[in-house]
Structures are given as C-alpha cells and as structure tokens.
TIMI-308884 format. One line per 2 residues: number of its first residue (from 0); their letters; for each residue x, y, z of C-alpha. Coordinates in pm, whole numbers, plus 50000, padded with zeros to 5 digits. Layout:
NUM	a	X Y Z | ... .
//
This chain:
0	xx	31828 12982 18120 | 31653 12712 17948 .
2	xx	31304 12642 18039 | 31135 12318 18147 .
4	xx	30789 12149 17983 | 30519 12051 18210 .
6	xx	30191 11889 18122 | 29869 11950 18322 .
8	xx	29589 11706 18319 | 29252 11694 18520 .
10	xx	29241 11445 18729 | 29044 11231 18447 .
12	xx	29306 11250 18218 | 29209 11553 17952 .
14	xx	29503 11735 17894 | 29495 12112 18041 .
16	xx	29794 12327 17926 | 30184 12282 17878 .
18	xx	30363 12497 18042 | 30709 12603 18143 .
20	xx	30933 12617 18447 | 31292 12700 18537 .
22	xx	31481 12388 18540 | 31499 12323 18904 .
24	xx	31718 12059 19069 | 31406 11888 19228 .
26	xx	31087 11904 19062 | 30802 12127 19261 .
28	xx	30553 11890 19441 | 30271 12131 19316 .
30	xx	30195 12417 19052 | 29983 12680 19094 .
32	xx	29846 12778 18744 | 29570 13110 18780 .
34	xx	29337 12929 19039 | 29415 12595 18972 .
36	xx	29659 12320 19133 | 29832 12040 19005 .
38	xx	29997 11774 19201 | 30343 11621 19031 .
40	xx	30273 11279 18925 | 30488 11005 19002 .
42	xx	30304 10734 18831 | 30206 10885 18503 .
44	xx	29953 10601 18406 | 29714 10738 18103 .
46	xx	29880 11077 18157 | 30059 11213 17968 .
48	xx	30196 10975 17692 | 30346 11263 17539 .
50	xx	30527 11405 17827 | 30671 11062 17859 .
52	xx	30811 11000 17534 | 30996 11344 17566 .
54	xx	31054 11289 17971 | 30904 11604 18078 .
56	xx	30684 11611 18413 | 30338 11539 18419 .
58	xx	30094 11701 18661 | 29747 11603 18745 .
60	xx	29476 11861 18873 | 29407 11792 19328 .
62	xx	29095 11905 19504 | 29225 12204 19723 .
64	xx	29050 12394 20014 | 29261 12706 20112 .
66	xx	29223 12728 20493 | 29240 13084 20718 .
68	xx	29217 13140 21037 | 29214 13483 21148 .
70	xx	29305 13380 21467 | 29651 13313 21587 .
72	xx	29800 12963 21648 | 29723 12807 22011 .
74	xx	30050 12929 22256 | 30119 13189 22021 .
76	xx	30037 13524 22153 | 29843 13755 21874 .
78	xx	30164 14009 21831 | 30440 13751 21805 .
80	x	30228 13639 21450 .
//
C-alpha cells in the first residue's frame, strides 16, 4: 500500500516533521503525532511551499485541552456508560 506525505507546521509556520499516512479517500481533519495535534489546512498560506509543489497535505499545530468527566452524561444512568 503506498503511503501518503504530510507536513506539520506550528502554528507560526516552522516546519515540524513529514510524515506518512495510508492513502485515505478523505483526508483526516486532525493528526495526532506523540502529544501533539495538527489540524488539516485548507488554506496553506506560508505553509508548506513544499508540500504544495508536490500536492501533499499540510497540517498546522491547534491548541488542544483534552476534557474528562468522570461523571456520566446528564439522562444517562452511570451503568448504561
């Protein structure tokens, strides 16, 4: 199966890492790389001016807050979760 490049940025622009992913029919709205998350980026603006000479995805680190609640959702009795 071939493999698909992806670019990561920071959200200033420095490039990150490129790395690869199967070649899905839709491109993932996010990758998780070790702790970090990158959004896909539609516009690729100063990203990524080699991704777009070769047409591969670009994606651009997001702020991310992980939430958990230990408690189950309201209606939702504690077993059914």
């Amino acid at each position: 199966m071939k493999s698909l490049n992806c670019h990561l940025y920071t959200e200033s622009g420095d490039f990150v890492a490129t790395v690869q992913i199967p070649p899905f029919k839709k491109l993932p709205g996010v990758l998780i790389w070790g702790t970090r998350v990158f959004k896909f980026s539609e516009t690729l603006d100063f990203f990524a001016s080699q991704a777009e000479a070769n047409n591969e995805p670009a994606y651009v680190e997001a702020f991310t807050w992980a939430v958990i609640d230990l408690e189950p959702p309201h209606g939702i009795p504690g077993d059914a979760v």
